[in-house]
C-alpha positions as CSV (number, residue, x, y, z in Angstrom):
1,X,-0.9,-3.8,-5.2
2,X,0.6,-7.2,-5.1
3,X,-2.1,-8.1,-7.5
4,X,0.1,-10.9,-9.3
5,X,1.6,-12.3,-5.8
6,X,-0.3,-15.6,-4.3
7,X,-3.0,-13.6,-1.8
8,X,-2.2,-16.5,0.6
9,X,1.5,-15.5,1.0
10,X,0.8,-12.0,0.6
11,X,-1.7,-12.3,3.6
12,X,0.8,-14.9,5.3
13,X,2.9,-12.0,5.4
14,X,-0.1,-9.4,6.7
15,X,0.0,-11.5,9.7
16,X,3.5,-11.8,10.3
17,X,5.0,-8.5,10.3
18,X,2.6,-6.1,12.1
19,X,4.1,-3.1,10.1
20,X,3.4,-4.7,6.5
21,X,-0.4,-4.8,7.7
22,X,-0.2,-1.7,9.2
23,X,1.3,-0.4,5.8
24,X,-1.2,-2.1,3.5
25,X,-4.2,-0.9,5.5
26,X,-2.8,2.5,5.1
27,X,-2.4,2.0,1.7
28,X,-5.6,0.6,0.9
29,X,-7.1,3.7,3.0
30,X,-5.4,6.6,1.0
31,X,-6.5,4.7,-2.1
32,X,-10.1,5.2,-1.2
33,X,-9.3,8.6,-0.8
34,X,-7.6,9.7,-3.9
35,X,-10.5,7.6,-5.7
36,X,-13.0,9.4,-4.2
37,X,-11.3,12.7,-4.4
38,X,-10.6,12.1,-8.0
39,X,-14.6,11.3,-8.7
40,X,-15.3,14.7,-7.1
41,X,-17.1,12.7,-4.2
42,X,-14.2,13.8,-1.5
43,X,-13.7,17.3,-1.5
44,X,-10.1,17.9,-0.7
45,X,-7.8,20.8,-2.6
46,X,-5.0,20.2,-4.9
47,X,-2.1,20.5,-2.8
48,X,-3.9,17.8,0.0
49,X,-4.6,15.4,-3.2
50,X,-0.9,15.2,-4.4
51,X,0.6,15.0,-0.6
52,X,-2.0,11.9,-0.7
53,X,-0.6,10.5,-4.0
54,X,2.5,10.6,-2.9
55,X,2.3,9.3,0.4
56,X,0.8,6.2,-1.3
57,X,3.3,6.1,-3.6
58,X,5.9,6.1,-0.5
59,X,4.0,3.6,0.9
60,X,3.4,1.2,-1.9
61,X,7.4,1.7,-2.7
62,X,8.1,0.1,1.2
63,X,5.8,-2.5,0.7
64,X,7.4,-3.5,-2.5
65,X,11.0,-3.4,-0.5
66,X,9.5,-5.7,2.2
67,X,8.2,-8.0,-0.4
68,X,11.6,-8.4,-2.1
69,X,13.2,-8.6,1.3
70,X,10.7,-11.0,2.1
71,X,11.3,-13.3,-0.8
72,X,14.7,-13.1,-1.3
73,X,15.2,-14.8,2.3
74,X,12.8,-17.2,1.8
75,X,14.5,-18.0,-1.6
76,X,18.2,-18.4,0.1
């Protein structure tokens, strides 16, 4: 997700803000889900595959707004 951000800031953050690691181990937990529905390994319907989509999508969009947030107060 923050695959081009330093993984020692990203995980500086993790242990600062209890919701951003809350949020990322979410994240990282739907997206074994959606792989493993999407390789027929996880049997889940249509409907419960796109509701998991696109509460990773949500997710992923947050974290994204808490990494700008982030920066951009560390920058000024």
């Amino acid at each position: 997700m923050f695959e081009d951000q330093q993984r020692d800031d990203v995980e500086a953050l993790k242990k600062a803000d209890a919701n951003f690691r809350r949020l990322c181990q979410r994240h990282t937990e739907l997206n074994s889900k959606v792989d493993s529905a999407e390789r027929g390994i996880l049997p889940v319907d249509d409907m419960a595959l796109k509701a998991m989509k696109k509460e990773k999508l949500h997710i992923k969009e947050r974290l994204q707004d808490m990494w700008d947030h982030r920066r951009e107060n560390y920058v000024h």
